[in-house]
C-alpha positions as CSV (number, residue, x, y, z in Angstrom):
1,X,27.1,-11.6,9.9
2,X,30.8,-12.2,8.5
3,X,32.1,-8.0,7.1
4,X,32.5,-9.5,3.5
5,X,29.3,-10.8,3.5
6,X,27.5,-7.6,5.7
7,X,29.3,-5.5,2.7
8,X,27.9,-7.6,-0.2
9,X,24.3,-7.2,1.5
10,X,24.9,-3.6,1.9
11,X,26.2,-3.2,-1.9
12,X,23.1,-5.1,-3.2
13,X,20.7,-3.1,-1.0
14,X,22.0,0.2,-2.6
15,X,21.6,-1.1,-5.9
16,X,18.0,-1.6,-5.4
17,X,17.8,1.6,-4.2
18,X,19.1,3.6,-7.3
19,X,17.8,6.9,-7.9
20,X,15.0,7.2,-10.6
21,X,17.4,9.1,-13.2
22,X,19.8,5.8,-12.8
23,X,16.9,3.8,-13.7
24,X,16.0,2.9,-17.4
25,X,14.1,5.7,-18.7
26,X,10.6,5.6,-17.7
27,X,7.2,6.4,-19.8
28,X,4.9,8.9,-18.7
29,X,1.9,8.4,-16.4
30,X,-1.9,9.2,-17.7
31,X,-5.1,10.3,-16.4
32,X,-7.6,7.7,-17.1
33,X,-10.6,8.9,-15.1
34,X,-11.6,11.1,-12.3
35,X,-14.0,9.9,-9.5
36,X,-14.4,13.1,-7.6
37,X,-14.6,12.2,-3.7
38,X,-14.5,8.4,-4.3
39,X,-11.9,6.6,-3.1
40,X,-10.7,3.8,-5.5
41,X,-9.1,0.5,-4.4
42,X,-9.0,-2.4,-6.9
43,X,-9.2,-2.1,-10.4
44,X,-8.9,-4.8,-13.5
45,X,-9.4,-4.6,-17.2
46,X,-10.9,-7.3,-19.1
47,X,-9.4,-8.8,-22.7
48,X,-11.8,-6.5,-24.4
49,X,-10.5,-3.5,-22.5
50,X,-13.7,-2.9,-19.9
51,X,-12.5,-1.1,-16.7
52,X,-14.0,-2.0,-13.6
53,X,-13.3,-0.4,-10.5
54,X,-14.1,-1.0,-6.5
55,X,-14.8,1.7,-3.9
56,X,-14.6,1.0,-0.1
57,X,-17.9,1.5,1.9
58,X,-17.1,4.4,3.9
59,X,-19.8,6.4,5.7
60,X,-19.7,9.5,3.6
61,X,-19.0,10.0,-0.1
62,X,-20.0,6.1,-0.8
63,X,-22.8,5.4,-3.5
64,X,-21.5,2.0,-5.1
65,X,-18.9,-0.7,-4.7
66,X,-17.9,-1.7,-8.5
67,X,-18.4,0.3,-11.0
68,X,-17.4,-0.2,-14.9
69,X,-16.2,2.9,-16.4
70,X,-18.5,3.3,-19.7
71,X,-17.3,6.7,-21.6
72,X,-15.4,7.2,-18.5
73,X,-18.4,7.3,-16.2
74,X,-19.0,4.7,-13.4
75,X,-21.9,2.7,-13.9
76,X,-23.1,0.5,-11.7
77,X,-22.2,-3.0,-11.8
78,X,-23.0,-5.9,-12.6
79,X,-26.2,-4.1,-11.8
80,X,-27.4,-1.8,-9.5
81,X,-28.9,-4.4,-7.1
82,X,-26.0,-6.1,-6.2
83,X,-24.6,-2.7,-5.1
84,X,-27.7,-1.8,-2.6
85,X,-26.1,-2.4,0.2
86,X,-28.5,-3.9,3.0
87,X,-27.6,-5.9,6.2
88,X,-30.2,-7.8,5.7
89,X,-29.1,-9.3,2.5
90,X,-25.4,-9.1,2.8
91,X,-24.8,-12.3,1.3
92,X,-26.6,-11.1,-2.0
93,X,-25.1,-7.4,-1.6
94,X,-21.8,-6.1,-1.9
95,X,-20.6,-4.6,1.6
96,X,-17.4,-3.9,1.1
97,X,-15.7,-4.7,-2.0
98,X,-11.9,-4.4,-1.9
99,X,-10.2,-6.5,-4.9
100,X,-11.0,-6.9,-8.7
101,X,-8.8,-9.7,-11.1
102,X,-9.4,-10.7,-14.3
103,X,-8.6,-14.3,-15.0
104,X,-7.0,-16.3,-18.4
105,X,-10.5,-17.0,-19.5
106,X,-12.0,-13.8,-18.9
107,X,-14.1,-14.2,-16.3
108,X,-14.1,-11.3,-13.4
109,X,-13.4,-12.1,-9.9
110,X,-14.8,-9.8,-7.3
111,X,-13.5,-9.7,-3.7
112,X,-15.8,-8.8,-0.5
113,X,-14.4,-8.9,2.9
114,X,-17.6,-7.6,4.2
115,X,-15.5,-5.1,6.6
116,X,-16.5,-1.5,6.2
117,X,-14.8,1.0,7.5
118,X,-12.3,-1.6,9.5
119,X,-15.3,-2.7,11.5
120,X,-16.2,-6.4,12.1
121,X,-16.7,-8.3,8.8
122,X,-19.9,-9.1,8.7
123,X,-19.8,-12.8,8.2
124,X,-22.6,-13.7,6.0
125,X,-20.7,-10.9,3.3
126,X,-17.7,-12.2,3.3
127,X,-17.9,-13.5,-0.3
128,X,-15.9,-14.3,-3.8
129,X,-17.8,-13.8,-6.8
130,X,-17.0,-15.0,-10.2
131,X,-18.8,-12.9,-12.8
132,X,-19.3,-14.0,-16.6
133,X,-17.6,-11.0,-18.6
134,X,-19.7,-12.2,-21.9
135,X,-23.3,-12.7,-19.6
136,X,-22.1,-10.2,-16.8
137,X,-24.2,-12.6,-14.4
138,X,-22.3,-13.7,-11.4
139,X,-21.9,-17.6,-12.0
140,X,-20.6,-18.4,-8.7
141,X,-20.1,-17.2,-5.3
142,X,-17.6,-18.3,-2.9
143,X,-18.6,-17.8,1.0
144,X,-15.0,-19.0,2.8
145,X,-17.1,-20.7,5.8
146,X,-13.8,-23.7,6.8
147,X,-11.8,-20.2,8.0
148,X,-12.1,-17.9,11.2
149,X,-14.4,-15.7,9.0
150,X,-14.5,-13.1,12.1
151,X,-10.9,-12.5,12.5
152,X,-10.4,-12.8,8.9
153,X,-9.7,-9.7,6.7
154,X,-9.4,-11.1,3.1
155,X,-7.2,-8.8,0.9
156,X,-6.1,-9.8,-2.4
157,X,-6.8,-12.6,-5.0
158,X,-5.6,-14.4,-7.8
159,X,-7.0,-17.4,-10.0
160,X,-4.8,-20.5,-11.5
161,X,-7.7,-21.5,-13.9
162,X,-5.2,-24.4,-15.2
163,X,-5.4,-26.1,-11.6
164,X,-8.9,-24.5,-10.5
165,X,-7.0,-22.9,-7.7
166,X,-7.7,-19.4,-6.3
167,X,-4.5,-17.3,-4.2
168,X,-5.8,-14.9,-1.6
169,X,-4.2,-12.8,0.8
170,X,-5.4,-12.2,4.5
171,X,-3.5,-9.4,6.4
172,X,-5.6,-9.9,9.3
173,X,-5.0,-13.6,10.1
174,X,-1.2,-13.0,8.6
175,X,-1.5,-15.7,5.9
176,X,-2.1,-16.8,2.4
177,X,-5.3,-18.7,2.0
178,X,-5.9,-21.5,-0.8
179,X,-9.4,-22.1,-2.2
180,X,-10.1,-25.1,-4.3
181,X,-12.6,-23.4,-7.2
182,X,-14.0,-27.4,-7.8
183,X,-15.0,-27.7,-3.8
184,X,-15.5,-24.7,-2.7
185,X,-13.3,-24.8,0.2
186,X,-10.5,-23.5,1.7
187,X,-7.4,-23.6,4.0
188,X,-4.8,-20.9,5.0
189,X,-1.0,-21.6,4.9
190,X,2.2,-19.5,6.2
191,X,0.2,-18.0,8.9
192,X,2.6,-15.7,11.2
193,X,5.4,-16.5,8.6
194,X,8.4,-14.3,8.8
195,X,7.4,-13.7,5.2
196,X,3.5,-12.6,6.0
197,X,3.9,-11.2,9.2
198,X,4.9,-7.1,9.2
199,X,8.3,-6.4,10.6
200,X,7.9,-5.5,14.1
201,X,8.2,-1.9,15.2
202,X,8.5,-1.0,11.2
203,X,6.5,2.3,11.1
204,X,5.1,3.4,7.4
205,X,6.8,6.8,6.5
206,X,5.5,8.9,3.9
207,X,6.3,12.7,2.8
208,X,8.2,13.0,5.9
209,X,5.3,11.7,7.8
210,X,4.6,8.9,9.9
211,X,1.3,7.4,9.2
212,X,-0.2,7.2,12.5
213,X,-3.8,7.2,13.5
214,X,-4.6,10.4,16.1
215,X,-3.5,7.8,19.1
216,X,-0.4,7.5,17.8
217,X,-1.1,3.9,16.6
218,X,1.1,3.2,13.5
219,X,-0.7,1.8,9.9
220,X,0.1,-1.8,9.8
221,X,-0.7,-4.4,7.0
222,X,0.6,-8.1,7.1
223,X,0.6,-9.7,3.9
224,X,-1.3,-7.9,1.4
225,X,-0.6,-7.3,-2.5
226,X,0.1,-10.9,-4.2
227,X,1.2,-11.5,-7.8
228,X,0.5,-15.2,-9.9
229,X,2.9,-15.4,-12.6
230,X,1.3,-16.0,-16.0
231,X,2.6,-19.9,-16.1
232,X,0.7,-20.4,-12.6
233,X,4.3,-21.7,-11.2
234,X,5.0,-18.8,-8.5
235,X,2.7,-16.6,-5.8
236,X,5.0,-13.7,-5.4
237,X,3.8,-11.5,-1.8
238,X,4.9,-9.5,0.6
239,X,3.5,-7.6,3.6
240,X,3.5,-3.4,3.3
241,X,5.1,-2.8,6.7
242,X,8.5,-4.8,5.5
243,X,11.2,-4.3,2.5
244,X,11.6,-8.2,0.7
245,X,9.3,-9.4,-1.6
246,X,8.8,-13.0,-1.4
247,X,7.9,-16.3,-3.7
248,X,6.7,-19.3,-3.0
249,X,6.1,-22.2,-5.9
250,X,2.1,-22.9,-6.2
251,X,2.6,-26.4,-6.1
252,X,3.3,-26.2,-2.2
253,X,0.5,-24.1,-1.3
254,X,-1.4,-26.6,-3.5
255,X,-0.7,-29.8,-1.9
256,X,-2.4,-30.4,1.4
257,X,-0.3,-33.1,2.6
258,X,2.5,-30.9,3.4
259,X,3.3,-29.8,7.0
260,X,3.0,-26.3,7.5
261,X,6.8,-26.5,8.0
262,X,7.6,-28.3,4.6
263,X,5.3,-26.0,3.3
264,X,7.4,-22.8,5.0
265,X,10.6,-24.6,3.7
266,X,9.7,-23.3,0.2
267,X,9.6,-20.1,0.4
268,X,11.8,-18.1,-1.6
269,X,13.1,-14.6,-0.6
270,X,13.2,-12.6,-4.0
271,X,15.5,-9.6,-2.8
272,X,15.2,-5.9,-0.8
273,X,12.1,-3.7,-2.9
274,X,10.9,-0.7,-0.9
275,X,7.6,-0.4,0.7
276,X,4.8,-1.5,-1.5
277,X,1.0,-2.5,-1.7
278,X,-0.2,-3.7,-4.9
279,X,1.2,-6.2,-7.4
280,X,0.7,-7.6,-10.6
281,X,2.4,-10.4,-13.0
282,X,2.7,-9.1,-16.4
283,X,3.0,-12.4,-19.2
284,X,7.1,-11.4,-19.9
285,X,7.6,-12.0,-16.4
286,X,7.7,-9.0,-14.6
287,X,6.7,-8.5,-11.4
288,X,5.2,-4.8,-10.7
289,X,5.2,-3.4,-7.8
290,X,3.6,-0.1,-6.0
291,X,5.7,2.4,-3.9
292,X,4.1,4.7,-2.0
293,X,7.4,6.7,-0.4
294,X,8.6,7.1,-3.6
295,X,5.3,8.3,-5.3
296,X,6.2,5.3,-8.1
297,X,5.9,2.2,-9.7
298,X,9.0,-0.6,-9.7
299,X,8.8,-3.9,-11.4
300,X,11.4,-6.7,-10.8
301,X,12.6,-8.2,-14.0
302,X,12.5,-12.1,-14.7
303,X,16.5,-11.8,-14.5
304,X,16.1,-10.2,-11.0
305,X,16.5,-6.6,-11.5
306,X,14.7,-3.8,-9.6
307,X,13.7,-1.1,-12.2
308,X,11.7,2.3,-11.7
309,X,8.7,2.4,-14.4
310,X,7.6,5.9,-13.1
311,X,7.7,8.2,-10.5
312,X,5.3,10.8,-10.4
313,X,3.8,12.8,-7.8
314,X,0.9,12.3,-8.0
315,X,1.1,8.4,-7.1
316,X,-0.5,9.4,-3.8
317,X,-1.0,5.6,-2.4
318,X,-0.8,3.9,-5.6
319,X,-2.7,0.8,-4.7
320,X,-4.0,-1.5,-7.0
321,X,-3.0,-2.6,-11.1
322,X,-5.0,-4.0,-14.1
323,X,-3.5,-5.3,-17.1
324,X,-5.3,-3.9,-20.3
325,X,-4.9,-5.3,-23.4
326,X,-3.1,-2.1,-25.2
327,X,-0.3,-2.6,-23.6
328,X,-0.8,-0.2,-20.6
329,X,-0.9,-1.5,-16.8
330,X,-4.1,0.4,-14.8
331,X,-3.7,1.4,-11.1
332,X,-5.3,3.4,-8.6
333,X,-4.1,6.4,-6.2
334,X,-6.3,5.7,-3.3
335,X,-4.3,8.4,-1.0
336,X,-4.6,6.4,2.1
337,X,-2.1,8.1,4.1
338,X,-3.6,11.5,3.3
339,X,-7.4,10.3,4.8
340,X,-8.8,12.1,8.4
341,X,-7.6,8.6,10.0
342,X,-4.0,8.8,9.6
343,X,-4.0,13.1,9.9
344,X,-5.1,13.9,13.4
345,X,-9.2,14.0,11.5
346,X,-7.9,16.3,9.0
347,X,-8.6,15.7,5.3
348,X,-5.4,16.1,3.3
349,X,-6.9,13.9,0.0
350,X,-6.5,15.6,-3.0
351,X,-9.1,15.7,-5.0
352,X,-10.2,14.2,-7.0
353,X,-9.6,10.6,-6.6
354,X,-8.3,9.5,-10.4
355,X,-7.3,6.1,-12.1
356,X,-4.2,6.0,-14.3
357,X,-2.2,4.2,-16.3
358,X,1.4,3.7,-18.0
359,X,2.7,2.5,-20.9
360,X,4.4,-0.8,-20.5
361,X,4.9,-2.3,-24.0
């Protein structure tokens, strides 16, 4: 790289890397609820302000999957049934639920990778609901049998409802995946992408801590948190174990006839933003992002700048983001990196788990 051009990529790097007091002044973070020793993952709010809530399957300290919160309590839903958990009627059961998004019309999509505990998915799990907000019956169910369902690990979702067009992301097969909501089926596209793909031999560091599993295998995610700006023009995505946030304009993961290499050819690399794991489009155009090093929250601005929302410690993981209709974006602390996996079996969670939010307009 020519020295002008290594110094310009040096001076832009820093700026996206300003302290938090040379960041715009930030709002203060809020305890929404407390779930004692369950772990949260996804959250969403719905137009009328309903929480909902998903908690991994783990072996211990597991009782249901979603949850609403009704006077801050999680209830069961959209019934208790559906969160019975049985292998024999894991098509009809959640088994894993990971990802919550509530779309332009209101309606509540639920994702299930059917992969407890990072085991096997079980295949006849692996599922997309889309639940009526105004019925709360599950209208349809999506069952993603066109991909390798047993090497998948599906992540993250997001619904176009102008183009009937769902955006998910699959860390395990390194990819975004495509659903057409009118057919029912699916296709995945920037598989092993430079832009899905974790950077190799990038290790997670939090706290002054690497987060390594007791055989000194590093945490590693491929793509994972994904972002559908409110005009359904741009996926925005990145993977957690690399630094550059990426877009890509729907209308090429939309059209079938391209080659995976026209397809690659529109990429767009948005800039240097930190580690992150969730993300959410806000309808001004922001782009939010998590930040686990940094115990934070970051958005990047329609005009391209990176700003710190708020830091706080006690943004342990901060995973997941709703957007309620008071003006306040949801998210969860899920504390991953403080878990028995990734501290030698120790438990370094604080409890308890809690949901918060931020003031954002």
């Amino acid at each position: 790289m020519p020295a002008v051009k290594y110094f310009i990529y040096l001076f832009l790097l820093a700026l996206t890397s300003l302290p938090a007091a040379a960041q715009p002044s930030q709002t203060p973070l809020e305890e929404v609820a407390e779930f004692g020793r369950h772990q949260p993952i996804g959250v969403a709010v719905s137009q009328q302000g309903r929480i909902f809530v998903t908690f991994p399957k783990r072996p211990t300290d597991y009782d249901f999957g979603l949850a609403e919160l009704v006077n801050g309590k999680r209830v069961p839903y959209p019934n208790a049934e559906w969160n019975q958990w049985d292998s024999t009627r894991a098509a009809a059961r959640f088994v894993n639920v990971q990802a919550l998004f509530v779309d332009q019309t209101n309606a509540l999509w639920v994702l299930d990778p059917a992969n407890p505990a990072d085991e096997a998915p079980v295949l006849t799990g692996i599922k997309l609901l889309k639940i009526n907000l105004a019925t709360n019956q599950v209208e349809r169910i999506y069952r993603f049998e066109d991909l390798p369902r047993e090497r998948s690990g599906l992540n993250d979702v997001r619904v176009d409802t102008r183009s009937q067009v769902a955006y998910l992301s699959d860390p395990k097969l390194a990819g975004l995946v495509v659903l057409d909501l009118r057919s029912g089926k699916s296709r995945i596209v920037l598989q092993g992408h430079k832009s899905t793909a974790a950077a190799p031999g990038f290790v997670l560091r939090i706290d002054g801590k690497e987060v390594k599993d007791k055989n000194g295998k590093p945490f590693s995610s491929n793509v994972n948190g994904i972002a559908l700006t409110h005009d359904f023009r741009y996926l925005y995505y990145r993977a957690i174990n690399q630094t550059k946030l990426y877009r890509i304009p729907t209308d090429a993961l939309r059209n079938a006839a391209l080659t995976p290499t026209e397809v690659a050819a529109r990429v767009e690399e948005v800039g240097e933003t930190g580690i992150s794991h969730g993300m959410i489009a806000d309808a001004a155009g922001n782009v939010y992002l998590t930040d686990s090093p940094n115990h934070a929250v970051r958005r990047v601005t329609p005009a391209g700048r990176l700003e710190t929302v708020v830091k706080d410690n006690r943004l342990l993981w901060p995973d997941s983001f709703g957007l309620g209709p008071d003006g306040y974006l949801y998210l969860t602390a899920a504390q991953i990196e403080r878990t028995p996996k990734w501290n030698n079996g120790q438990d370094r969670v604080q409890y308890p788990f809690r949901l918060y939010r931020v003031k954002i307009k």
